[in-house]
SEKOL-73791 format. One line per 8 residues: number of its first residue (from 1); their letters; for each residue x negated, y negated, z negated of C-alpha. Coordinates in Angstrom, 1 decimal, always signed. Last residue first. Layout:
BEGIN
NUM	a	X,Y,Z ~ ...;
END
This chain:
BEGIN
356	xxxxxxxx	-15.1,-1.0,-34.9 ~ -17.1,+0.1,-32.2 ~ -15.6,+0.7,-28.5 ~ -16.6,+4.1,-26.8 ~ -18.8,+5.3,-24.3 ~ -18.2,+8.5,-22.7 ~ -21.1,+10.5,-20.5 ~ -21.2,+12.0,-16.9;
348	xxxxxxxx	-23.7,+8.6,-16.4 ~ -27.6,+8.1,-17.7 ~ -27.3,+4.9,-20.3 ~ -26.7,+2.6,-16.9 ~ -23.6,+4.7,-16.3 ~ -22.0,+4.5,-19.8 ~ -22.7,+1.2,-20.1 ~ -20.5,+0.1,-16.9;
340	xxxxxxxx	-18.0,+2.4,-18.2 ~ -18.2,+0.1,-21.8 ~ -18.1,-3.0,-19.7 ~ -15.3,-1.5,-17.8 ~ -13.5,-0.5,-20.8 ~ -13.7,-4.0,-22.3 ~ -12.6,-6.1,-19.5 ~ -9.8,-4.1,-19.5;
332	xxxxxxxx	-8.8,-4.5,-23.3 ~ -9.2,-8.4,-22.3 ~ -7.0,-8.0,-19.3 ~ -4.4,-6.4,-21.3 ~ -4.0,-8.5,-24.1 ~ -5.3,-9.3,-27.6 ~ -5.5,-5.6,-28.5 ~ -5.6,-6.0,-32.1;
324	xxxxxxxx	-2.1,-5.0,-33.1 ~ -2.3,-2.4,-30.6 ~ -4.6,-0.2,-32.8 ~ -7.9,+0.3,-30.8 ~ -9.6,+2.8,-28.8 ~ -11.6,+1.4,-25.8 ~ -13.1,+4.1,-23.6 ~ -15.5,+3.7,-20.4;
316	xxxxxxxx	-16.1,+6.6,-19.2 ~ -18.7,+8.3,-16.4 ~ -17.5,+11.0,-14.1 ~ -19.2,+13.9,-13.0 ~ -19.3,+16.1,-9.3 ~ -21.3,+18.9,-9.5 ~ -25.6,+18.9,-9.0 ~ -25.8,+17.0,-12.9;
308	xxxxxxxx	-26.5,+13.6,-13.6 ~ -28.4,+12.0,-11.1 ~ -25.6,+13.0,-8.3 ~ -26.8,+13.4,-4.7 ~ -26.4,+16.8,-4.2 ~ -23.1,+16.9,-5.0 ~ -21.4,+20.2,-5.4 ~ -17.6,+20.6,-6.8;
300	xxxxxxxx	-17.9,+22.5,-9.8 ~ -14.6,+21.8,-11.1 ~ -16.4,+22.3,-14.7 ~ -17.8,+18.6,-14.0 ~ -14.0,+17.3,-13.9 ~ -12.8,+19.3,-17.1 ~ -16.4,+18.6,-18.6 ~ -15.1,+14.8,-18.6;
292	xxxxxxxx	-11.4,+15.4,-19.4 ~ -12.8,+17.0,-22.4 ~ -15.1,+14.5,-23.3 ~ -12.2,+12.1,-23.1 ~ -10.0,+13.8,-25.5 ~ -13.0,+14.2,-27.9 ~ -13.5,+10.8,-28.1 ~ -9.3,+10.2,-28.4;
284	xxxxxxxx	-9.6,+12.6,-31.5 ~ -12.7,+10.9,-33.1 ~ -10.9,+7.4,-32.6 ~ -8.1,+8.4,-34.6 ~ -3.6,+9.8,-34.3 ~ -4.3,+9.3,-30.4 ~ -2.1,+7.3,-27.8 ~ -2.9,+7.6,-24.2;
276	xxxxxxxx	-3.4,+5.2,-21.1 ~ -5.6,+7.0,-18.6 ~ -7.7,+5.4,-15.9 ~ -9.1,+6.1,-11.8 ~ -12.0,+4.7,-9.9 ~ -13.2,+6.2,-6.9 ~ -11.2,+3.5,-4.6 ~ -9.0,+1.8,-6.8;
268	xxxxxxxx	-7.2,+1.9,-10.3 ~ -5.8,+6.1,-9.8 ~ -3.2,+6.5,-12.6 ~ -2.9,+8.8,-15.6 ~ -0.2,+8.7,-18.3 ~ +0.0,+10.1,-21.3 ~ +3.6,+10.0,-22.9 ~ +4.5,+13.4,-22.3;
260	xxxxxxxx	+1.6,+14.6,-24.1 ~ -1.6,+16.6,-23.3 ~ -3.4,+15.4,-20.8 ~ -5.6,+17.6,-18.5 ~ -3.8,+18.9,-15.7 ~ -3.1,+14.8,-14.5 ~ -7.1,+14.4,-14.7 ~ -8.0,+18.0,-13.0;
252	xxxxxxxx	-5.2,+17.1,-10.1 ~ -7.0,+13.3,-9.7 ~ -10.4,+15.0,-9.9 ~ -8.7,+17.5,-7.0 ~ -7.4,+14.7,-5.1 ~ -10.5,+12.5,-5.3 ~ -12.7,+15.3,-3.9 ~ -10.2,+15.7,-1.0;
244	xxxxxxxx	-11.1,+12.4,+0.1 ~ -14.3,+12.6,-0.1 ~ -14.7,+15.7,+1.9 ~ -12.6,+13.7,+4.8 ~ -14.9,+11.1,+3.8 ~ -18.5,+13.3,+4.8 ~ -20.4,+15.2,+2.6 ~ -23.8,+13.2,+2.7;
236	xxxxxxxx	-22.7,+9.5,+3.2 ~ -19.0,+10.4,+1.1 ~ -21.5,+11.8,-1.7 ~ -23.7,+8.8,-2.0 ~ -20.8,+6.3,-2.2 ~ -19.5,+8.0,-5.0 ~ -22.1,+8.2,-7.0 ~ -20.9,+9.2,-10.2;
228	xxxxxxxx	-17.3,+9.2,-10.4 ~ -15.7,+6.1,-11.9 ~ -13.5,+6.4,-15.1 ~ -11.6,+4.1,-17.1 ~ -10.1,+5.2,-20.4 ~ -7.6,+3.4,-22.9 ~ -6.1,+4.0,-26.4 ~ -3.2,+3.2,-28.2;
220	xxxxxxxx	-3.6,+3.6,-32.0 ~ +0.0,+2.7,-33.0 ~ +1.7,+0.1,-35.0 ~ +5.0,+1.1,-33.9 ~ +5.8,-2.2,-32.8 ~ +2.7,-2.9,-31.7 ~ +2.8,+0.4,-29.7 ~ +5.9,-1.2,-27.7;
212	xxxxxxxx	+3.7,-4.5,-26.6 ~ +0.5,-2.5,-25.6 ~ +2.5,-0.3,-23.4 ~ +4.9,-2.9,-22.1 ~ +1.4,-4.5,-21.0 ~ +0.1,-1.6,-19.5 ~ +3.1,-0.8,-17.1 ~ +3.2,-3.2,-14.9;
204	xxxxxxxx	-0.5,-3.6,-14.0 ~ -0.9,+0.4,-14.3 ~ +2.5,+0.6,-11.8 ~ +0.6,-1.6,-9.1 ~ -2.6,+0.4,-9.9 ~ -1.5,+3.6,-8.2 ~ +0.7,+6.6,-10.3 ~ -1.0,+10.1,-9.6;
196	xxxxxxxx	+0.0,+11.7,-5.7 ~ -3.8,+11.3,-4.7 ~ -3.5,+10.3,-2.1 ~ -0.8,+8.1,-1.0 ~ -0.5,+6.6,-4.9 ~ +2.6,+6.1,-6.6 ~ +4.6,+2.9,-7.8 ~ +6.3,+2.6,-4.9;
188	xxxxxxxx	+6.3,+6.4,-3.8 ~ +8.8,+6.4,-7.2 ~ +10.4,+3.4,-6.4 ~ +11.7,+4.5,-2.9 ~ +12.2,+8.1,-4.9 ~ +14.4,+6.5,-7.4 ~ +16.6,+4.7,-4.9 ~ +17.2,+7.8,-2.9;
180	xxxxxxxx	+18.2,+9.6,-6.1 ~ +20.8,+6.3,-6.6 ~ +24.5,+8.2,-6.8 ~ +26.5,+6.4,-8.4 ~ +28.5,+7.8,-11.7 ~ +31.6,+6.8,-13.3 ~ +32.1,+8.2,-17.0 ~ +35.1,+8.6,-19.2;
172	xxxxxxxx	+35.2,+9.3,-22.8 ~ +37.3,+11.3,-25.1 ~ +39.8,+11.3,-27.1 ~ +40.0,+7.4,-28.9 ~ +43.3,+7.1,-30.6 ~ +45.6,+3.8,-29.3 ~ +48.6,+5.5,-30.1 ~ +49.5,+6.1,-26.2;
164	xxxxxxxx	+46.1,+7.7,-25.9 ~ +42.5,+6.4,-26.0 ~ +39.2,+6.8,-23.2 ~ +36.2,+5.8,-24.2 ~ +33.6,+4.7,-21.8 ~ +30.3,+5.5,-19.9 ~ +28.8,+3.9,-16.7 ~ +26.1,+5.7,-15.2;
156	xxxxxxxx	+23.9,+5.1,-12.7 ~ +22.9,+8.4,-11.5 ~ +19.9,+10.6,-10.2 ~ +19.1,+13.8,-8.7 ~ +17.5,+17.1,-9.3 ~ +16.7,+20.5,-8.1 ~ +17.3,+23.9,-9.8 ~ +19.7,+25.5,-8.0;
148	xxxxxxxx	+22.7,+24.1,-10.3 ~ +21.1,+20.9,-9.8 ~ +19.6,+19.1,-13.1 ~ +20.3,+15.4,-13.9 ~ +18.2,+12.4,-14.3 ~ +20.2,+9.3,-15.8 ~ +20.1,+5.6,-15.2 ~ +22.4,+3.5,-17.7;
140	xxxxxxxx	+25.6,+1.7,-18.9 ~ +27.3,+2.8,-22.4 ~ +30.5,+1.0,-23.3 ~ +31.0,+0.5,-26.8 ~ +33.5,+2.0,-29.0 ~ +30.8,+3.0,-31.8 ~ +30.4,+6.3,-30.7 ~ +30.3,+5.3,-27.0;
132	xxxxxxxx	+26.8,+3.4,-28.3 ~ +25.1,+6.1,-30.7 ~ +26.0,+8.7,-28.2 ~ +23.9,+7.3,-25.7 ~ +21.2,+5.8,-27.5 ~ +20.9,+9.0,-28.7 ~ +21.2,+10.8,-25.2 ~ +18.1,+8.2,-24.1;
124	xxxxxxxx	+15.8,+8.4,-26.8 ~ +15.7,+12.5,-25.8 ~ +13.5,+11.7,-23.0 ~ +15.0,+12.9,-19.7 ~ +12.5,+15.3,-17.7 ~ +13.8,+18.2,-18.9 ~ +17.1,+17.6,-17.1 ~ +20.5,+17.5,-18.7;
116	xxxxxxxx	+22.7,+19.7,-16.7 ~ +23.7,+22.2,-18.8 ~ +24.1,+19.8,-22.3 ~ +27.0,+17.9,-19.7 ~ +29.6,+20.5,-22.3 ~ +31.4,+23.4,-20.5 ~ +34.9,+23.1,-20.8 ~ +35.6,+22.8,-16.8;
108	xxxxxxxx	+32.2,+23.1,-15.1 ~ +32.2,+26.3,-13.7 ~ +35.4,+26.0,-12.8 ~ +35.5,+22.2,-11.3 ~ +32.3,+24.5,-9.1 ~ +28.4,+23.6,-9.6 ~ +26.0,+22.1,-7.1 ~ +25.3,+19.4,-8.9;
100	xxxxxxxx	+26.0,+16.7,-6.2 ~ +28.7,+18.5,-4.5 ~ +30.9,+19.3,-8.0 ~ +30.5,+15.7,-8.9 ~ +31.8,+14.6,-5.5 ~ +35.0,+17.2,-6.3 ~ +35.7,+15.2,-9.2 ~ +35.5,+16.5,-12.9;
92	xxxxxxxx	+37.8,+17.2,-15.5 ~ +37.6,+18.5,-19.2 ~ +34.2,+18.4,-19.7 ~ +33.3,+19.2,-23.2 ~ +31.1,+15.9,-25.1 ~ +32.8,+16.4,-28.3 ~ +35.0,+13.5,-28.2 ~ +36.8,+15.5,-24.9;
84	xxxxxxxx	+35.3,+14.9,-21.5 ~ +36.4,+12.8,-18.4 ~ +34.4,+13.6,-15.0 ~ +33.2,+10.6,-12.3 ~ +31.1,+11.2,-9.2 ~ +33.2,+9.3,-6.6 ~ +33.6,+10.2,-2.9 ~ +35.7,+13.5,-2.8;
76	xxxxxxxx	+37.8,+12.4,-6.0 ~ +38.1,+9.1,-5.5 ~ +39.3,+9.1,-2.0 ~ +42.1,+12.4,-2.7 ~ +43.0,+9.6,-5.6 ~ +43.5,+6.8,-3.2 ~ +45.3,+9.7,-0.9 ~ +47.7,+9.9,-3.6;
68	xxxxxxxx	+48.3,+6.7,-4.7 ~ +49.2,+6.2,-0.6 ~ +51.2,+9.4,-1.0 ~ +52.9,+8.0,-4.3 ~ +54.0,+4.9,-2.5 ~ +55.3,+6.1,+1.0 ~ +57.4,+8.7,-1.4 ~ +58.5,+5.0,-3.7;
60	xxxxxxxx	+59.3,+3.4,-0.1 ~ +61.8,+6.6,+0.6 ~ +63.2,+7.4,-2.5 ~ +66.8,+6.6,-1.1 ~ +69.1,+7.8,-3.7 ~ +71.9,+10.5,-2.9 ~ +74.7,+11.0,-5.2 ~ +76.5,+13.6,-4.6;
52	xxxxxxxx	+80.0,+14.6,-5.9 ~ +81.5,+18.5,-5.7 ~ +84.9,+19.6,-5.1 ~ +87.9,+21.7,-6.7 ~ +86.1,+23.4,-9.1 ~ +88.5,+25.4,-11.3 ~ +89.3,+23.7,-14.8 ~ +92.9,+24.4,-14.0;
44	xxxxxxxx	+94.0,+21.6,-16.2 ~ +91.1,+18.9,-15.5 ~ +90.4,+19.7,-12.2 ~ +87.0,+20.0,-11.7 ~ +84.3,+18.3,-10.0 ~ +80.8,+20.0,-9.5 ~ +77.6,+17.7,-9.5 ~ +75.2,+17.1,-6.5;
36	xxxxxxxx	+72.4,+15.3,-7.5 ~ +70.5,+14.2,-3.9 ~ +66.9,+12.4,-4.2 ~ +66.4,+10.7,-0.6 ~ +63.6,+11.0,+1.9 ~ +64.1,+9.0,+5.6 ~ +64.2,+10.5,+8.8 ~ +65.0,+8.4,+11.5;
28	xxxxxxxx	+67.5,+9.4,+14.7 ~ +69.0,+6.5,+15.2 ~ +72.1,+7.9,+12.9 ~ +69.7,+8.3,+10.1 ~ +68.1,+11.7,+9.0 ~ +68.1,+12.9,+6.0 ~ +65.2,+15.1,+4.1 ~ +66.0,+16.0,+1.0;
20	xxxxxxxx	+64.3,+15.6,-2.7 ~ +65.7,+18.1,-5.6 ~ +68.5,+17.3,-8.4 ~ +70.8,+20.3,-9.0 ~ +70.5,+20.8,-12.9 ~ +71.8,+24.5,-12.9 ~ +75.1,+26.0,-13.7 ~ +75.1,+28.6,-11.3;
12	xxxxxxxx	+77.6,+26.7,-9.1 ~ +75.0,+23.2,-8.9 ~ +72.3,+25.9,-7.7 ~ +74.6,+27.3,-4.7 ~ +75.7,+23.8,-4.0 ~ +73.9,+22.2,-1.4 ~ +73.0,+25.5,+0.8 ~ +76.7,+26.2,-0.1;
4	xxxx	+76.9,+23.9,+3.0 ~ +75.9,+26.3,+5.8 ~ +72.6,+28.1,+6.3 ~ +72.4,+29.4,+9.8;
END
């Protein structure tokens, strides 16, 4: 068995002897000290003649740094947080941020948060970003991220700058929560059952930021409400389960048909459905709805009892005006249906569109 040059063997090599021990008490408890054990040496001879330790009871500060340490073991496995350098390079990430994305701390160490950034997130976002933790600031927000397999979730996100001992900013900290079931609760929210398109709850919300922001950027914001013709006829002869998948294939051929990420489509009630879009004139936006128009009648879905053609049609009401004239949402509205409403009594699967 080891015997007492256990304690000195590194203190007779010439080495710093300081290392943690185990002692136990005389009723039998172990406690944790820090032992230096020193050689003494008589002063003529200089032969070692003994050796000195000094043990120090470390055992409250051991308690200490394991309770610190399972905090941080807590943090790490239940909080999505990662540092990066100024540049935006990850240089540490939590284990919780390595289950949410799907990606390893090695696969994610010195890699920049560019490989998770969704395609869904509008670019407005990252600058408002950077332009705030630039400046010192603190950064709070909601962010769509990409998993490693190709899925997605989302965060509230809190984003600061971290400094060193000199008060230098070098890098920036951020602590995440997750809130992708929160997103989808909102999402089905504002969604319709059918049809899968946004539901007239989110077009009452949304409409009147529309109007508001496209004043500011003295836009041409347009609207367009569409019924389909004879609705009521075709659920009597086909049937409502055939109605019902009638709306969710115009609905499809609607959502298929717009062209920027900022065109929305939404389904207003029953057979009705509307599209808020911006257009650079009123010719363009005309010829936007005509072609949502023969997109619907080119589905060639058959109904027999339609005056306008033996498919499925839609009739338009469009109101095209810069946002600076809109005098609200109801009022813009009130003027697509009257123009719809026109559009059917002039002979239906046709457009009518505001003057002036």
């Amino acid at each position: 068995e080891a015997g007492f040059e256990v304690f000195t063997f590194k203190t007779d090599l010439g080495v710093d002897n300081l290392d943690e021990w185990i002692y136990v008490a005389k009723d039998g408890k172990e406690f944790t000290v820090m032992l230096n054990i020193t050689q003494l040496t008589d002063p003529v001879t200089h032969t070692t003649i003994g050796y000195m330790g000094i043990a120090e009871d470390i055992s409250q500060r051991k308690k200490k740094e394991k309770k610190i340490k399972e905090y941080l073991n807590l943090i790490d496995k239940n909080i999505i947080t990662s540092t990066t350098d100024l540049k935006g390079n990850i240089t540490y990430v939590s284990q919780s941020f390595c289950d949410i994305s799907g990606y390893s701390k090695e696969e994610l160490l010195g890699k920049n948060h560019r490989m998770i950034k969704h395609s869904d997130m509008d670019e407005k976002v990252y600058n408002e970003l950077w332009n705030t933790i630039s400046q010192d600031k603190r950064w709070c927000g909601e962010i769509k991220n990409r998993k490693k397999e190709g899925g997605y979730y989302w965060v509230d996100a809190t984003i600061s700058p971290i400094y060193n001992e000199e008060k230098e900013k070098v890098g920036y900290t951020a602590i995440r929560q997750d809130i992708t079931d929160k997103k989808m609760i909102e999402l089905i929210s504002i969604t319709d059952g059918l049809t899968n398109i946004y539901n007239r709850r989110h077009f009452n919300d949304v409409f009147p930021n529309i109007i508001q922001t496209s004043k500011r950027s003295h836009e041409l914001l347009c609207f367009l409400i569409m019924d389909i013709d004879h609705f009521k006829q075709y659920n009597d002869t086909y049937g409502h389960q055939m109605g019902d998948d009638t709306l969710i294939k115009v609905a499809k051929c609607i959502k298929d048909s717009l062209n920027r990420d900022d065109d929305t489509c939404f389904r207003l009630g029953g057979e009705e459905f509307g599209i808020l879009f911006k257009s650079s004139n009123k010719e363009n936006a005309l010829n936007f709805a005509n072609i949502v128009r023969e997109n619907i009648e080119n589905l060639h879905i058959e109904h027999t009892g339609n005056s306008a053609s033996s498919y499925v049609t839609i009739s338009m009401g469009l109101v095209c005006k810069k946002a600076s004239d809109i005098e609200g949402d109801d009022i813009a509205y009130k003027q697509a249906d009257d123009l719809l409403y026109k559009a059917k009594e002039s002979g239906r699967n046709k457009v009518c569109i505001n003057k002036g």
